[in-house]
N, C-alpha and C positions, 0 to 999 in steps of 0.2 A: 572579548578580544577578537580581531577581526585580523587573517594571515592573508597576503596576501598568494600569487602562485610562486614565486620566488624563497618566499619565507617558509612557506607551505611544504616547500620538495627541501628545505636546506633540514627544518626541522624535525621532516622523517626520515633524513637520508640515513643516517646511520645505526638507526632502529632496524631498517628494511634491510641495510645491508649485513646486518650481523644474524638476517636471516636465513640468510642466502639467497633471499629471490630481489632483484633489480625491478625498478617499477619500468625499468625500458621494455620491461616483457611484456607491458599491457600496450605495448605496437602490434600485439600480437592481434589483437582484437580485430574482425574485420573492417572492412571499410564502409562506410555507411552509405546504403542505396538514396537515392534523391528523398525519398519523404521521410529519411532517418539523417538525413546530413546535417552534418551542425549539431548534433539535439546532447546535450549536456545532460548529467545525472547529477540530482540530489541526494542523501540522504543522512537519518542523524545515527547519531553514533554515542558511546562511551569510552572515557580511558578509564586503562587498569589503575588512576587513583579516583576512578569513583565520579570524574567529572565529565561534564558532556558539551557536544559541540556536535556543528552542522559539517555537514562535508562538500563541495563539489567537485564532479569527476568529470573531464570534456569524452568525447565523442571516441576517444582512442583509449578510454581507461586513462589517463592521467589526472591527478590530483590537481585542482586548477586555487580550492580555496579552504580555510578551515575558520571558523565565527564560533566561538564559546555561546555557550547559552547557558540559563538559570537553571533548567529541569530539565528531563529527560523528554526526547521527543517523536515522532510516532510517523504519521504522514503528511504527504503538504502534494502543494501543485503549484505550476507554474500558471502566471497571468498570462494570459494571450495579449499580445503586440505590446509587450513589455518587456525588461528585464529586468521584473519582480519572480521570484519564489519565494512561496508561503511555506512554512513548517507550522502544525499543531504539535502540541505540549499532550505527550502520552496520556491516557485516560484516567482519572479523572484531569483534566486538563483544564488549565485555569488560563492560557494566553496561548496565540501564536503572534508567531514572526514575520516581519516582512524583511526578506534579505533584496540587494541589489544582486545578481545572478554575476554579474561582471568583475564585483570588486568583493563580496560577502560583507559588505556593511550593512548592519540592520539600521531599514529605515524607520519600520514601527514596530509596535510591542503592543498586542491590543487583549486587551482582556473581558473574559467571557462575563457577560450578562449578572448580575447579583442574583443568587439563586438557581444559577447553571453553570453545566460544565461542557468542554468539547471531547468528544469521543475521539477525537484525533487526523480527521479527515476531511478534505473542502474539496470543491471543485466551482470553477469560474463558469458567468456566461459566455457565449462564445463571441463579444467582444470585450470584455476584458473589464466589463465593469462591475455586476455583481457577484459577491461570492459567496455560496451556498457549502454552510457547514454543518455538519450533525452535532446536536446537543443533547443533554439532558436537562430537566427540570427536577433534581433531584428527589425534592421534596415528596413528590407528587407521580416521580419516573415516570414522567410523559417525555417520548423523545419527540425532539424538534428537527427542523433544517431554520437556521438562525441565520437572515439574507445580510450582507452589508457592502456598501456602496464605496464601493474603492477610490473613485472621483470623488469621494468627499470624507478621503482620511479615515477609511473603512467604519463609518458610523453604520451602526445597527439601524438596517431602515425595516426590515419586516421579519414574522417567523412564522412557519408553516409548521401545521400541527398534523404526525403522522401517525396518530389513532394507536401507538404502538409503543413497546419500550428496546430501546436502545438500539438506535440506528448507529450504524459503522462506516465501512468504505461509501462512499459516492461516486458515478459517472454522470459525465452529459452524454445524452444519448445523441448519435450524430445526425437526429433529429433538430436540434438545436433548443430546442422546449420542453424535451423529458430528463427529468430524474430518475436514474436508475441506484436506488438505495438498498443494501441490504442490513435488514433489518435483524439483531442479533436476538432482541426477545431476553433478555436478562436485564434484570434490575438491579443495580445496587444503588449504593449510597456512599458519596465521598467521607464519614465518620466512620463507616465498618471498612475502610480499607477497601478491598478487592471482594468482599464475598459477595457471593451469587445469590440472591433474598427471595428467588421464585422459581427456582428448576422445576418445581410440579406444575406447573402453570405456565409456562412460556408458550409465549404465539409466534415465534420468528416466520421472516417471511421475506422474499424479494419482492421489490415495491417497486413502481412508475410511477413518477408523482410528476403534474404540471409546475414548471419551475415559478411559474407569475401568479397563476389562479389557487395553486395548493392542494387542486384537484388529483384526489391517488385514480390513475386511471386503471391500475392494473395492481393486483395483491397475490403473489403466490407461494404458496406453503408448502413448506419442507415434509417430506412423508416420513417423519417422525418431529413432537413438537420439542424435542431435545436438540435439533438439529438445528444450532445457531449460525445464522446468514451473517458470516464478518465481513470477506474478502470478494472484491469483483473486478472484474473487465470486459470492455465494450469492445466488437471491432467495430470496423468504418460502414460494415451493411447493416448493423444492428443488433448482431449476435451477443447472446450476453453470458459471461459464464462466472459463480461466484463458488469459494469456499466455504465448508460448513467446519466446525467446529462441535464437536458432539458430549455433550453433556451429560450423556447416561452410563451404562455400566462399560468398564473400560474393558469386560470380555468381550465385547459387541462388536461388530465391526460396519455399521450403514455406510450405505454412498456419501459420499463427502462434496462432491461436487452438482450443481444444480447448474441446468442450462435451460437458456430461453432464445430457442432459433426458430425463424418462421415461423412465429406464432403459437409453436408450442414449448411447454414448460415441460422438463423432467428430468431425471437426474442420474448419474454417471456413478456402477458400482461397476468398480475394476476388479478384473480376476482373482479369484483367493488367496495365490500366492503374492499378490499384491496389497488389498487392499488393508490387510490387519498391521503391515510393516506401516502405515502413516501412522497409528497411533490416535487415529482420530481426532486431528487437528491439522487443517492446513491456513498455511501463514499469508503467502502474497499468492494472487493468479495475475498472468500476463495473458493477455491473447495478441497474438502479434498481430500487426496491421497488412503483413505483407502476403500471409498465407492463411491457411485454415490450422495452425499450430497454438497448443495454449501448453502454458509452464506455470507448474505448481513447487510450491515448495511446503516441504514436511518435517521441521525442526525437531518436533517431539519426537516422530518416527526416522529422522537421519535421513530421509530422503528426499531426493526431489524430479519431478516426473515434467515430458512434454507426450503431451497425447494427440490426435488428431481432432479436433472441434465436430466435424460431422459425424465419426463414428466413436470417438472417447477408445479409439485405439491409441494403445501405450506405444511410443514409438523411442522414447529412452527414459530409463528410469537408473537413476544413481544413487551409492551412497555420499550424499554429504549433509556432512558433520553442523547442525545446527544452520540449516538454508535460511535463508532472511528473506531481502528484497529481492525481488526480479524484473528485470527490465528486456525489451525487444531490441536487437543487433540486426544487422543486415544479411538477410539472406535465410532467415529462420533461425539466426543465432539465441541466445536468451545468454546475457548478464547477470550474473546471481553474487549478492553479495552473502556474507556470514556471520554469527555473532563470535568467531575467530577469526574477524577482521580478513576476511579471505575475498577473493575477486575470480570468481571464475566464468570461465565459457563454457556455455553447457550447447551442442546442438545434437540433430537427429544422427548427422553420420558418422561421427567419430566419440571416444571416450572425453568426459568434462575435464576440461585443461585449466589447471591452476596457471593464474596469470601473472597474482602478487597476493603477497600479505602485509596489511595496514599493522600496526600498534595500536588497533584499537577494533571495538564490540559492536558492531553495525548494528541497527536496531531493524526491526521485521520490513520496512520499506524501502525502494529506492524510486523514487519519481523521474 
């Protein structure tokens, strides 16, 4: 079922108001600089009866759309010089979506390959025609980038084999021809559920891969091989910064963060009194486009941090309660939604301002 912005705000209104907080509050949000204007947020969600649905949020924080879905869902992207956004289906993921970004009617429902699944993540070329997703091949846990060709009703036209298992987020780099994929290195299989089938053995690693030739131009590894590559972002000069997810003893505390600036790779361990509160797991990374600021979010450990990109100095670090998605605001802001349907403004000079709360369980991204 597909709501539109009217039906959208009539059927929350009285959930949000018997919360006390007014969605008039997300006027609070700043106002968006020229290369943030206009720009709309995605993301999927759960209600407290167990059911799930896509969201859209415009440019001020308001609720613009709400579109029911089959399953739970993960991350997506928007097409370029369209008004398509894509959601994948949490991992193991068996379909995404194609929603109208204007109205949230889904135009298609496409389903993964026979014998593979989607990790939950795609990213477009930059005109808007191919879309490059991460998979697996089960059977075999060879992970993929699985191409399909949106001008032709996103038929499956090619897959690129990335020598590795379990690729996750993706970026285009603003090269226009690399893949920037981080590579998680854990195998499962959609019959065991969720368990982990190779934690002795895992090779995670941040990857370059040519989007056309499939050529990996660039492979680099996490300095422990526990240290699972899920979450990344690109800025506009090419800086790359992704989250690790750490799979060894939970007394441990490694760097969690890997950066790839100027050509070199290496990775970001934050002060003691910091780095054992993440819990060693970070969910979404934002690099904003507009400064040298990147935002993490740390669910397991309650918190969530903006650091400086050239130095991995902390410049805020918050308690909040199960951090999800994060997205870039104007002027060094970051948006951060919650899996207690929460909407905050997180920035460097003042304390995170709750904005509103949703009736419902955000899932780890917002695009």
């Amino acid at each position: 079922m597909s709501l539109n912005r009217r039906q959208f705000l009539a059927a929350f209104g009285s959930a949000i108001g018997a919360t006390g907080l007014s969605l008039t509050g997300c006027s609070l949000l700043p106002a968006k600089a020229d290369s943030l204007k206009g720009r709309e947020y995605v993301g999927a969600s759960m209600h407290d009866d167990g059911s799930f649905a896509v969201h859209s949020l415009n440019s001020n924080g308001t609720p613009l759309w709400q579109t029911d879905v089959e399953a739970r869902c993960h991350g997506g992207c928007f097409r370029p010089h369209t008004t398509q956004v894509l959601m994948f289906e949490r991992r193991p993921g068996w379909w995404f979506h194609v929603f109208d970004n204007s109205s949230g009617k889904r135009l298609a429902h496409i389903k993964a390959n026979d014998g593979e699944h989607f990790y939950g993540h795609g990213v477009f070329s930059p005109d808007g025609r191919y879309l490059y997703a991460t998979a697996n091949r089960y059977e075999r846990g060879n992970g993929i980038i699985a191409v399909y060709d949106a001008k032709a009703r996103y038929a499956r036209v090619n897959t690129l084999d990335l020598n590795g298992i379990g690729p996750h987020e993706l970026q285009l780099h603003p090269d226009g021809q690399t893949l920037v994929i981080a590579l998680g290195g854990i195998k499962t299989h959609p019959d065991y559920d969720r368990i982990k089938m190779n934690l002795k053995s895992m090779a995670p690693a941040l990857m370059l891969v040519d989007r056309t030739s499939g050529e990996i131009r660039a492979r680099f590894s996490p300095s422990h091989h526990q240290l699972s590559c899920r979450h990344l972002d690109v800025t506009p000069q090419g800086h790359i910064y992704a989250g690790y997810q750490y799979q060894g003893l939970s007394d441990q505390a490694p760097p969690l963060i890997a950066r790839y600036r100027n050509g070199q790779f290496d990775e970001i361990r934050f002060t003691d009194d910091v780095q054992p509160r993440l819990a060693n797991y970070i969910a979404s990374v934002c690099a904003h486009p507009q400064n040298d600021l990147v935002a993490v979010t740390a669910p397991r450990g309650g918190r969530a941090l903006i650091f400086e990109g050239a130095t991995g100095r902390i410049l805020r670090n918050e308690a909040i309660t199960d951090g999800a998605g994060v997205e870039a605001l104007a002027g060094g802001d970051f948006l951060i939604t919650t899996g207690q349907g929460k909407l905050i403004r997180m920035s460097t000079g003042k304390p995170a301002q709750e904005l509103a709360t949703l009736p419902l369980h955000w899932d780890n991204h917002l695009v």
